[in-house]
N, C-alpha and C positions, 0 to 999 in steps of 0.2 A: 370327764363328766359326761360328755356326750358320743356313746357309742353307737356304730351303727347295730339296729337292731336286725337278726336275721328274717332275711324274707319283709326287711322293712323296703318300704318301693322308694327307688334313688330314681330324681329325675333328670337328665340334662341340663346343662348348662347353654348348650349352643342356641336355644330357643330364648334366651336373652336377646337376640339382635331383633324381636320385635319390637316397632315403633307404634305407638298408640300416637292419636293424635288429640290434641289437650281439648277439654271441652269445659264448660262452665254451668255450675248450678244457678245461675242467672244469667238466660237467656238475650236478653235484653244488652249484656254485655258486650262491647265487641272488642277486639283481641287489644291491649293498651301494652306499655313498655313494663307496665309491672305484671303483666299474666308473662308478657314475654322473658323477661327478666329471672321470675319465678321458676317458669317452666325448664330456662337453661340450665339453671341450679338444679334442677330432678335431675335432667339429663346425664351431669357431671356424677349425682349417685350413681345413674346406671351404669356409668362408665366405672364406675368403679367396683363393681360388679356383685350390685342387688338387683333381684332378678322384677321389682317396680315401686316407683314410690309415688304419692299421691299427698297436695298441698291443699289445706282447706285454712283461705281468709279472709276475715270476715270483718270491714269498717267500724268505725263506732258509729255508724250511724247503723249499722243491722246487717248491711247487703254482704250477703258470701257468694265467692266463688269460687272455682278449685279448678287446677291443673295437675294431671297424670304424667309418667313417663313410666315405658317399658312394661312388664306383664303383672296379672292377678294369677294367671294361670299358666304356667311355664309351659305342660303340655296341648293346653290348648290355645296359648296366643292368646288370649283376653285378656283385657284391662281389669284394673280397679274399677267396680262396678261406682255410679255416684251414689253416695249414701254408704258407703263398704262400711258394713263392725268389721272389727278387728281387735284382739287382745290390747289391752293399753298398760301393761306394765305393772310400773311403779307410778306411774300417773297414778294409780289406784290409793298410793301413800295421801297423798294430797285431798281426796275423798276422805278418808277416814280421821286424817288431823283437822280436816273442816266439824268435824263429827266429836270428836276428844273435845275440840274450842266451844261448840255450843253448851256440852256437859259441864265445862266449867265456867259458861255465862249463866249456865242453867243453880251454878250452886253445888255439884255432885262432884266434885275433882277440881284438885289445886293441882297446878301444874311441877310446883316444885316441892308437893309431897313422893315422898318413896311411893315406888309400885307397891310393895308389903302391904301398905295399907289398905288397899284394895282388893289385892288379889294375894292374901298370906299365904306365903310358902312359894309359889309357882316360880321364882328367879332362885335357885337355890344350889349347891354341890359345885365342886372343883374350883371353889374362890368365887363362883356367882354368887352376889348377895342384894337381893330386891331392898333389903334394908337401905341400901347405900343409892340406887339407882331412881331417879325423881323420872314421873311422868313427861317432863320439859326435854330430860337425856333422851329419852327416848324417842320422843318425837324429832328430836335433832341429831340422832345419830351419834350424841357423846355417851352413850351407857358405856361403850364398852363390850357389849354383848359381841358373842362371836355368831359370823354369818350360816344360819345352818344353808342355805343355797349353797354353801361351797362344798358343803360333803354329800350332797344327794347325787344319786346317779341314772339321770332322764330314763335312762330303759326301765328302770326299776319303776318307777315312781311316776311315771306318764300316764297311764290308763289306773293306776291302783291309789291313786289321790293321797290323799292324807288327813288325820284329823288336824287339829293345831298342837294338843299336846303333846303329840308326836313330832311337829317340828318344831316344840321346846325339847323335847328328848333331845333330839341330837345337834341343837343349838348346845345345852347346857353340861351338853359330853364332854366338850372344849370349857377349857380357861375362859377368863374375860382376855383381852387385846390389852387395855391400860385400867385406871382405877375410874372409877365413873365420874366425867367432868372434865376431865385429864388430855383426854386428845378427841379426834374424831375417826370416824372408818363407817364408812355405808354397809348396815347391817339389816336384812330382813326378815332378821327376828325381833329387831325393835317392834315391828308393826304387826308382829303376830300378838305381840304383847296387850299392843295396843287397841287389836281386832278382841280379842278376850275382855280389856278393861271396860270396851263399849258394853260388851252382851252384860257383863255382869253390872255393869250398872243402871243397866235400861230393862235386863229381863229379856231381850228381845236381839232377835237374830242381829249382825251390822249390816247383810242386806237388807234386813227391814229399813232400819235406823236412815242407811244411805237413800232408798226410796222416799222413805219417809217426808227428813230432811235434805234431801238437795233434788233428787231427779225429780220429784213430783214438782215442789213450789216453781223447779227452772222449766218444767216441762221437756224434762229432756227423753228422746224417743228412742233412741237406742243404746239407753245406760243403765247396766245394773251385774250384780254381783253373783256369780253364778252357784249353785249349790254343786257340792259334791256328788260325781256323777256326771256333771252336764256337763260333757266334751265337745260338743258338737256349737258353732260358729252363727248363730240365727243368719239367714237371708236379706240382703246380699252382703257378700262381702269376697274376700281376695283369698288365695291358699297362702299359708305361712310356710316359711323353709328355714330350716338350719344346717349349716354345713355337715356332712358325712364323710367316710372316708371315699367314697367315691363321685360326691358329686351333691347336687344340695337334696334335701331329705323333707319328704311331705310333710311338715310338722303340724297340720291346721289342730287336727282333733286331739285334746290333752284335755286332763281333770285339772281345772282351774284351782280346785282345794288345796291342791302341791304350792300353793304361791298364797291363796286364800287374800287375806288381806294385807298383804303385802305387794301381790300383783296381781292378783284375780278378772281384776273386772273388765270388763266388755265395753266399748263406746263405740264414736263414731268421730270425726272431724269436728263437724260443725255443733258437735252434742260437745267435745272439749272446749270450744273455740267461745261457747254462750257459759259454760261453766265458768273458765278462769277471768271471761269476764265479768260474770258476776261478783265472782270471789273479789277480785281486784278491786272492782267497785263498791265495795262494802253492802253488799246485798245476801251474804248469806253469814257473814259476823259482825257482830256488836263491834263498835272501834279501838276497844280494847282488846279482844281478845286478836283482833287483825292485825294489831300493831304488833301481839306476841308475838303471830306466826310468821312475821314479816323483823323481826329481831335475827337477824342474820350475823354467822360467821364464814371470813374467806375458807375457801375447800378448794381442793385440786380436781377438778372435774374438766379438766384439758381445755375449759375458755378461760384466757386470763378476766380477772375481775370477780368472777362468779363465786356467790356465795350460799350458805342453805340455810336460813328460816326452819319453820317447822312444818315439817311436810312441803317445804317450797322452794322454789331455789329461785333465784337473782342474777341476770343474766346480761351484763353491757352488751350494747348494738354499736356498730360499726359507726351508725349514722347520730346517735349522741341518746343517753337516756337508757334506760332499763327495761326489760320485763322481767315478767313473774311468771313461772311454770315449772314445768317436770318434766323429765324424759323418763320414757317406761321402756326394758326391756324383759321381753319374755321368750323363749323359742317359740320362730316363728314371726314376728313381729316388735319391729323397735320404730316410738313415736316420740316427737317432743312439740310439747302444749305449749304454750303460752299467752302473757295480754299483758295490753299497755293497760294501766288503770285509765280506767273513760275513754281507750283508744281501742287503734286494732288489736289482732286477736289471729294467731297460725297457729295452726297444725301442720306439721309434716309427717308419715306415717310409710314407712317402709316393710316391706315382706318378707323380711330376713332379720333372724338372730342367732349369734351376733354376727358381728359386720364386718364383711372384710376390708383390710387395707386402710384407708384414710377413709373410709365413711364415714365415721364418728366424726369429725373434723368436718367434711363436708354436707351432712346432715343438719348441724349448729349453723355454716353457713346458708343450707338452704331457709333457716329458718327466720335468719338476721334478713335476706333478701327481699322472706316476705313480709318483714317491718316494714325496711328501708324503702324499700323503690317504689316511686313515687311516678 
């Protein structure tokens, strides 16, 4: 899936042994055993060889801070700038099922009516049947739908985006996985579906909808859903890399449409960190529909305990207790959100997709760190 493209610019590796030195978006801070603590957990990413990663967390009473390790700029030695965008994934799922849950506080979508009803025909061919498949499966990853991210191929489809019904096309080229309800398997074309149900039920873009409803009421400054076309990374922020065959591969600029509402959108740290707080604290759903998306099943997502909600996932800490978030991976950048309901609130956000070695393992750790340490 990911080839080198010709005359695409491979960068070194050996400009990884740059050390940044940690600094804080509150000044006023001075270095405590949890900046320290935190920072050693980046370190151990770098060591494991992402070329930098960057922690933004934030108290329940408001105060954030953030510690870096290793490079934004492999060629030039520079950090994560403070404030970095950066692509945020599947964190993106989590936006949009906040979006689905208002529509059905709103009266406009039952969660456990079939997709057909909405959107006739569009789930259809080779044993897909939207008859069968409830807006609730989708959000939680039991349609059954098969992943069309797994047959796309990056050189193709990196600068030439895509519509969405084009990645229903080659979702629905494939079988379903099992009969809808039946098992689970993380698919991102549940949430292309899902990106469709919103427009056709509001009339109206789902970057509107998201602006709409969540970035504007949260105030968030560097969040929103990029349109096809818009490759390029708004100021400032870090270069993203994905592995190549010779070495890691520039990836910053891609047509975000290829992932659309699935993974599309744009943030920032401290813009996730005020988000899943809110969410968790019941500020952007009614307690109904937060209870839905918080209706979890165990999944194998390599933390033991961990389970997925809708659009959410459920994550035991070391040090006793839950969160609630999402990790996004896109080429280029893989991040995991999270927040204690009425407590803290981390991000971790790394410059590489995907990830070599045990980082996935020790990303969840840098994450649980910056609950835990105290």
């Amino acid at each position: 899936m990911r080839k080198t493209l010709p005359g695409r610019k491979i960068v070194a590796v050996g400009a990884l042994v740059a050390l940044l030195a940690a600094t804080t978006t509150t000044p006023a801070l001075a270095a405590t055993k949890p900046h320290d603590e935190v920072d050693k957990a980046l370190k151990t990413l770098v060591r494991d060889g992402v070329p930098g990663a960057q922690a933004t967390v934030t108290s329940a009473s408001g105060r954030t801070w953030s510690e870096r390790e290793g490079v934004g700029n492999i060629e030039k030695g520079t950090p994560f700038p403070n404030g970095s965008k950066f692509r945020a994934g599947s964190v993106t799922k989590t936006f949009v099922a906040v979006v689905v849950l208002q529509l059905v506080a709103d009266g406009k979508v039952r969660l456990d009516t079939p997709i057909d009803r909405y959107l006739p025909g569009l789930v259809r061919g080779n044993g897909n049947d939207g008859t069968k498949i409830t807006v609730r499966q989708l959000l939680q990853h039991t349609s059954g739908l098969h992943d069309f991210s797994r047959d796309m191929d990056l050189d193709e489809w990196r600068h030439r985006g895509a519509e969405p019904e084009e990645l229903m096309a080659i979702a629905l080229a494939q079988g379903p996985l099992f009969d809808p309800g039946k098992g689970w398997s993380y698919s991102n074309t549940n949430y292309i579906v899902a990106g469709m149900l919103i427009e056709k039920l509001t009339g109206r873009s789902v970057s509107d909808e998201i602006d709409t409803r969540i970035v504007q009421p949260l105030r968030l400054r560097g969040t929103y859903l990029p349109a096809r076309g818009d490759e390029r990374l708004p100021n400032p922020h870090a270069r993203g890399y994905t592995p190549g065959d010779k070495g890691l591969v520039d990836f910053t600029e891609l047509d975000p449409s290829a992932a659309w509402t699935s993974g599309g959108l744009v943030s920032t740290g401290e813009d996730l960190n005020h988000f899943f707080a809110a969410l968790t604290g019941g500020r952007l759903l009614l307690r109904p529909q937060l209870a839905e998306m918080q209706r979890t099943r165990p999944v194998d997502l390599g933390v033991p305990g961990a389970a997925y909600g809708l659009g959410i996932v459920s994550v035991p800490l070391t040090c006793g207790g839950t969160f609630w978030g999402h990790r996004g991976s896109v080429p280029g950048f893989t991040t995991l959100s999270g927040a204690i309901p009425h407590g803290k609130q981390v991000n971790v956000v790394l410059n590489q997709d995907p990830l070599p070695g045990k980082a996935s393992k020790d990303l969840f750790t840098a994450v649980d760190t910056g609950f835990c340490a105290r």
